[in-house]
C-alpha positions in Angstrom: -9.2 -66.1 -48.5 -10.8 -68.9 -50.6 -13.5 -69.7 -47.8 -14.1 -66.8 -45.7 -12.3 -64.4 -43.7 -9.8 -65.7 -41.9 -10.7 -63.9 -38.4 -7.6 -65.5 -36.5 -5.3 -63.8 -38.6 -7.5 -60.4 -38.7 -7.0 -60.3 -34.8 -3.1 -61.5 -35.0 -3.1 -58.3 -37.2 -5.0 -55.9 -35.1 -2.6 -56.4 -32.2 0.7 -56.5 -34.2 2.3 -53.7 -32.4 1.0 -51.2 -29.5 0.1 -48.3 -31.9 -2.6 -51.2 -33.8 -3.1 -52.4 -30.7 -4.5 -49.4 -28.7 -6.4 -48.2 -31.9 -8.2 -51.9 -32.2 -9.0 -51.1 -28.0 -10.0 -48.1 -28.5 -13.4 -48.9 -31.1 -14.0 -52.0 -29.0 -14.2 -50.2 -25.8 -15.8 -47.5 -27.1 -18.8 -49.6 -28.8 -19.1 -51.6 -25.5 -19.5 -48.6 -23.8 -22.0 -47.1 -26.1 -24.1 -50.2 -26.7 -24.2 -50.3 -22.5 -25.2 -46.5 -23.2 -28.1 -47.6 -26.2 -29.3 -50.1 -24.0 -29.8 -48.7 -20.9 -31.3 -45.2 -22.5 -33.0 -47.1 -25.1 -34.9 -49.0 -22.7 -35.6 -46.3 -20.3 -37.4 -44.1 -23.0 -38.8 -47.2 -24.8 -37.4 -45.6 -28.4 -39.1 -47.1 -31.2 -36.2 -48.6 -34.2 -33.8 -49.3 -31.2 -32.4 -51.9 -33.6 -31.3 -49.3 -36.1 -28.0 -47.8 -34.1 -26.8 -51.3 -34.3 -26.4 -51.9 -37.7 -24.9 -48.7 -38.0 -22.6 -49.5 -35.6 -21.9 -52.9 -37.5 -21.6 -51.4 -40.8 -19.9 -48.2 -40.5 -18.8 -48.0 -36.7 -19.3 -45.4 -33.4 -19.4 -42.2 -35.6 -22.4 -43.7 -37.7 -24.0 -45.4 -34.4 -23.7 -42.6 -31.9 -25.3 -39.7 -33.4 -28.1 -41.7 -35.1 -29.0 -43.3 -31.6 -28.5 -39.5 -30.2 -31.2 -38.6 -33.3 -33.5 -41.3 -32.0 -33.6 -40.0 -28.9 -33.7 -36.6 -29.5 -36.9 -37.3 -31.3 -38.2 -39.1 -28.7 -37.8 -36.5 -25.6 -39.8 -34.4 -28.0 -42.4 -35.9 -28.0 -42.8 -37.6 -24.5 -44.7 -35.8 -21.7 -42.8 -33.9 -19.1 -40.1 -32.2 -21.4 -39.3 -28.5 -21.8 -41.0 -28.8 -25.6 -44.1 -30.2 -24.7 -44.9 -28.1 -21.7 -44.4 -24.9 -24.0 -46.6 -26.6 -27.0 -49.4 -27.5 -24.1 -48.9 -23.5 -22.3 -50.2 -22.1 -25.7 
C-alpha cells in the first residue's frame, strides 16, 4: 500500500468465498436501495441537507445513513402543511 489502496485486491477480497460474498451484496444492495429511497422521498418533500445522509452513508454505512435521512424527514413532515401535527397546532 505505498500509493493508495489497492481497490482490485479489496474486491478480489470481498468475494473470496460465499459467506464474504453475500455479506459484501448485502451493504451494496441495501445502499442502492436506500439511496433510490433518499432520492425519490428526498425530492418529493424537497428536505433541506439532503446531502447529509450521504456522507453518512460514505463514512460509516446504512445504520448511520438510514435513520439520519428518516430524522430529516421526520422533521420535515412536521412542519409541512397537511400533516396530522400541523392540523392539531392550527385547530387550537
Amino acid at each position: 500500500m505505498d500509493n493508495g489502496l489497492p481497490l482490485g485486491l479489496l474486491v478480489h477480497q470481498l468475494f473470496a468465498n460465499r459467506i464474504s460474498a453475500f455479506f459484501g451484496l448485502d451493504v451494496l444492495v441495501s445502499s442502492v436501495v436506500f439511496l433510490v429511497f433518499m432520492g425519490l422521498e428526498g425530492g418529493r418533500l424537497r428536505l433541506r441537507f439532503r446531502w447529509l445522509p450521504i456522507v453518512g452513508l460514505c463514512a460509516v454505512g446504512v445504520s448511520l445513513a438510514l435513520p439520519l435521512f428518516l430524522y430529516l424527514r421526520e422533521s420535515a413532515l412536521e412542519g409541512s402543511p397537511g400533516t396530522v401535527e400541523s392540523l392539531a397546532a392550527t385547530k387550537t
